[in-house]
N, C-alpha and C positions, 0 to 999 in steps of 0.2 A: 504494500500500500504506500504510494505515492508521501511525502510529508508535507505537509500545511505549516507553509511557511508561515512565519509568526513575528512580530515586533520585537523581538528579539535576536531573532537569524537577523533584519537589516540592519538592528544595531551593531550586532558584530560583523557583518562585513562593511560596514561603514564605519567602522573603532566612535561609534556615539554610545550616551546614552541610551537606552531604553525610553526616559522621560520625553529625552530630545523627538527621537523619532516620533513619538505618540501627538506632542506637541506641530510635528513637523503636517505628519499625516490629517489633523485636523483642525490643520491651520488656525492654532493657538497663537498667542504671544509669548513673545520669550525667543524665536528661531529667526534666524536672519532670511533674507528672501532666497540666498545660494544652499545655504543650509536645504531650507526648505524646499527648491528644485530638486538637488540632490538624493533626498530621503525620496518624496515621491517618483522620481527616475529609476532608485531602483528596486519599490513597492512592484511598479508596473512590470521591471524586468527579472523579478523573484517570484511573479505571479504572487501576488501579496493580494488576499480579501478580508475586507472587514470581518469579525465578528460582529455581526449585524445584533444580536439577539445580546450579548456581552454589551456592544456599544448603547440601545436603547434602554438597559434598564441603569445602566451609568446613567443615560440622558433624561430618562424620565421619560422617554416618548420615542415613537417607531415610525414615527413621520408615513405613516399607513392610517386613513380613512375607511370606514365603511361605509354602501349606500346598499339600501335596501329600497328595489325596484317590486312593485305589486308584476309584473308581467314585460319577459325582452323579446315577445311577440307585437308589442305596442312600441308603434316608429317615437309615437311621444313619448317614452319615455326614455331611448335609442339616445336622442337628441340633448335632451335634459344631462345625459351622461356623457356627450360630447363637450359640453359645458362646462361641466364638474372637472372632467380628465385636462381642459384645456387649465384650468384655473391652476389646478391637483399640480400637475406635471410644471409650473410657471414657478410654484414654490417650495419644491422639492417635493412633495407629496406624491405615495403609491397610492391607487384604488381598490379594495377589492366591494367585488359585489354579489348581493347575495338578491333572487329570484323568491319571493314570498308565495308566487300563483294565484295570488287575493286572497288567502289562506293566514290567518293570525299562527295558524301553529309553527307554520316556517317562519312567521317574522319574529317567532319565539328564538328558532333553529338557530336563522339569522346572529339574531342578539348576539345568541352565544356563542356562536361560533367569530363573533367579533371582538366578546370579551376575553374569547381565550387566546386571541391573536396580541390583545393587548394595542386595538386600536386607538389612538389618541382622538377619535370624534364620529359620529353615526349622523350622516344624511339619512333619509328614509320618508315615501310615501306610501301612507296607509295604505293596508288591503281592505278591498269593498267588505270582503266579510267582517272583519275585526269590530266589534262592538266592546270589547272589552282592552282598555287601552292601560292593565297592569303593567306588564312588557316595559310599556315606553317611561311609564311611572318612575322603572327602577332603575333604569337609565341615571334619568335624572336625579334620583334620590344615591346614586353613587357616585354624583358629581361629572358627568361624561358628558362631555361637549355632545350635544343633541340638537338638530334642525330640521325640520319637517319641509318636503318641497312639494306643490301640488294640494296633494290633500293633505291635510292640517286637521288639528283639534284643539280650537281657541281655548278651552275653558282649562286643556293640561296648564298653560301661560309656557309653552315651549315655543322657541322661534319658527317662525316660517315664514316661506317665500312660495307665494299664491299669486295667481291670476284673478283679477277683478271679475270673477264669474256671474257673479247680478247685472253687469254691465254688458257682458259679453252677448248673456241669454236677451237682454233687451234690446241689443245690437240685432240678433241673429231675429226675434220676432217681429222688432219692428221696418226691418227689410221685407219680411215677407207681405205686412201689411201694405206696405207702397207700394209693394209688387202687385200687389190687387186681391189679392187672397180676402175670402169675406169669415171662412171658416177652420182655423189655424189650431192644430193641436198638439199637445208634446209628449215625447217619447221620455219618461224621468228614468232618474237610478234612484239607487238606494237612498233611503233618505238620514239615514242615520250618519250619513255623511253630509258634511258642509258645503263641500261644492257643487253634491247635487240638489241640495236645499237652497244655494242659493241661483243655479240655473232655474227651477220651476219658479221663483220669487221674480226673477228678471222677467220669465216668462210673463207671467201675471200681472207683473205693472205695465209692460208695455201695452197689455192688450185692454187694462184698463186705464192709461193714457190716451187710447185710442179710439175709447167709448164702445169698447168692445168684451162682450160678454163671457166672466171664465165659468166653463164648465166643466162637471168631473166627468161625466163622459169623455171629455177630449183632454184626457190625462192618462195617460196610461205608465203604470208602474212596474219597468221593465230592470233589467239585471245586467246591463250594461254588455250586448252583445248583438251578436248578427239575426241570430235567432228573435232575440227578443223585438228588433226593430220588424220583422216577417210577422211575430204576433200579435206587434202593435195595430201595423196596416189592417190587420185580419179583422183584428177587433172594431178599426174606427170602419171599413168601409162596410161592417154591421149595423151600425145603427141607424136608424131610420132618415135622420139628417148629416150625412157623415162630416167629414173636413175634406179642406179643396189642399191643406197644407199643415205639414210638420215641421217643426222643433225636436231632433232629437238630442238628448245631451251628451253623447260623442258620438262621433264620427262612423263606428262600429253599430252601431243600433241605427241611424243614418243611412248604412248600405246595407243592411238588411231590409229597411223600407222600401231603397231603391228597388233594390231584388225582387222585391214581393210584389212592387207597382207594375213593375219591367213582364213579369210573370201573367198579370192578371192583363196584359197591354192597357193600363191606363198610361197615355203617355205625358212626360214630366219633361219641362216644367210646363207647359200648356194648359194640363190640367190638373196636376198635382206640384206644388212646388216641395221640398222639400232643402233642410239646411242642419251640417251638422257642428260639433265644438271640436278642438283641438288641431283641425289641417293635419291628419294622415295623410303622412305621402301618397297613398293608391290614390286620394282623393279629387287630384285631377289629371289621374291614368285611366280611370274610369268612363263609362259612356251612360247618362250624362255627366261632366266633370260634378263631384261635392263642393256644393259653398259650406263654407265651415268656420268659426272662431279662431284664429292662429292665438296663440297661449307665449310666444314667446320662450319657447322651449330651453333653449342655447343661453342664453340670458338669464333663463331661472337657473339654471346648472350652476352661472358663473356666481351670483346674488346667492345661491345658496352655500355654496362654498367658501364665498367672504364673511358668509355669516359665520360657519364655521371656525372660520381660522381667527376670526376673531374670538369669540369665546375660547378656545383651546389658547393662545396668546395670555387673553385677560384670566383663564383661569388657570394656568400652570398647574393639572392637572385635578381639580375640583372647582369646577363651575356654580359659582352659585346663580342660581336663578331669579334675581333680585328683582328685575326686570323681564319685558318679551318688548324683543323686537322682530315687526310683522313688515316687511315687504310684500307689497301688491303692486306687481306689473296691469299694464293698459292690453286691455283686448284686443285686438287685430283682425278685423272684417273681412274674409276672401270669401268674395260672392263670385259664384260662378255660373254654369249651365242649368243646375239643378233645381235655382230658385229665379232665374232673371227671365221671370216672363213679357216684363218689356223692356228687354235689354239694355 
């Protein structure tokens, strides 16, 4: 077996210290600049690596994050992580990431499989399922830099970095109404979630800004998927006075409407408009292209990350939670083929 070479072996072929070298290696004070060429020259030609796991608990930190993704099927949240990695990688920071499937018992997995890494801080957007938010509690309660991106729960007082989604939803309704739509209805999620309480709430003021009547017929409470948007259509072109137009609250239940319009040949946007949240890439690969809310995806990655590094900075390893700070980025309107019935 090969020997691992060690701070040691460079100081004796270099007749230094020990201290020097270590000094040398991570660019301490005390070593002069040739000194300090020198020792890293022939780190790199001794094949010399850190003790990575030795040097962090010296440091107190493993300059390693965690994020906890609900789904890496979903382009938004692809994006969000492009964000993070752009920020992550700027100052010095590793990613790893862990896949929840909208399931609390993996964002449990998660956790720990983050604690046991000995991560200095946990991005993470809720899974649809998770109703009980212990988990995130004890995060907090062991001082660990915690930020929520996307979906949030105001009432923990953990930071997060969200999308004005009451604005978005009243963006995306009240297009459809100028589009001409007289009977406009929405495809919800879960409501025990925030962002989808606050899309039906946008829904709802627009349509009563509007002078336009909400009804619970033309609400349908769907589970945030392709299917559920097929169930929706099914249900609303049931009832005796249907809708001429949807609001789903992503993108995914959005092309499941389309599907099921496509399916039955009502043709859209002519006679169905339809408009979904987030701007999934398929969304205008599609025929007809999805209008949809752009979320600013790339942007909440970056926001979420300075949020991070600022509490792991301010808290040198136990954060206390004195304060919440809440970034809310602006909605982003992409109307396309789906809803532009007069162009």
């Amino acid at each position: 077996m090969s020997h691992k070479v060690t701070i040691a072996d460079i100081a004796r072929e270099l007749n230094l210290t020990g201290a020097t070298v270590s000094r040398a290696l991570n660019n301490r004070k005390g070593t002069s600049e040739d000194t300090r060429k020198l020792v890293q020259a022939a780190a790199e030609r001794m094949n010399y690596h850190r003790d990575r796991i030795a040097y962090s608990l010296r440091a107190g930190r493993t300059n390693i994050i965690g994020v906890i993704i609900p789904s890496a099927e979903i382009n938004f949240f692809g994006s969000v992580i492009h964000g993070i990695e752009n920020m992550a990688n700027n100052h010095g920071y590793n990613v790893l990431i862990y896949q929840s499937n909208e399931l609390p018992e993996f964002e449990q997995k998660g956790i720990s499989t983050f604690l046991g890494s000995r991560v200095d801080g946990i991005l993470a957007s809720v899974a649809k399922e998770t109703t009980n938010f212990r988990h995130y509690l004890e995060i907090k309660e062991r001082g660990l830099p915690l930020v929520f991106f996307d979906r949030a729960n105001d009432s923990l007082n953990i930071p997060s970095v969200v999308v004005d989604d009451y604005k978005g939803a009243y963006y995306a309704t009240e297009h459809l109404i100028h589009q001409g739509y007289q009977r406009i209805a929405h495809i919800a999620g879960q409501q025990h979630l925030k962002i989808f309480r606050d899309r039906l709430e946008g829904y709802k003021a627009a349509l009563s800004a509007n002078n336009m009547s909400i009804e619970d017929d033309l609400i349908y409470n769907g589970n945030v998927s392709i299917e559920a948007g097929r169930q929706a259509i099914r249900h609303f072109l049931e009832l005796s006075n249907p809708p001429d137009a949807v609001f789903a609250v992503e993108d995914f239940s959005a092309l499941g409407a389309i599907k099921e319009l496509k399916d039955r040949q009502i043709i859209i946007p002519a006679d169905f408009g339809v408009v979904g949240f987030a701007n999934e890439a398929f969304g205008e690969h599609i025929t007809p292209s999805l209008s949809s809310i752009d979320q600013q995806t790339v942007q909440m990655g970056k926001e979420a990350f300075k949020l991070l590094l600022e509490l792991i900075e301010e808290g040198k390893g136990a954060v206390k939670y004195n304060t919440k700070s809440k970034i809310i980025l602006e909605p982003v309107p992409v109307f396309r083929q789906s809803s532009q019935r007069r162009g």
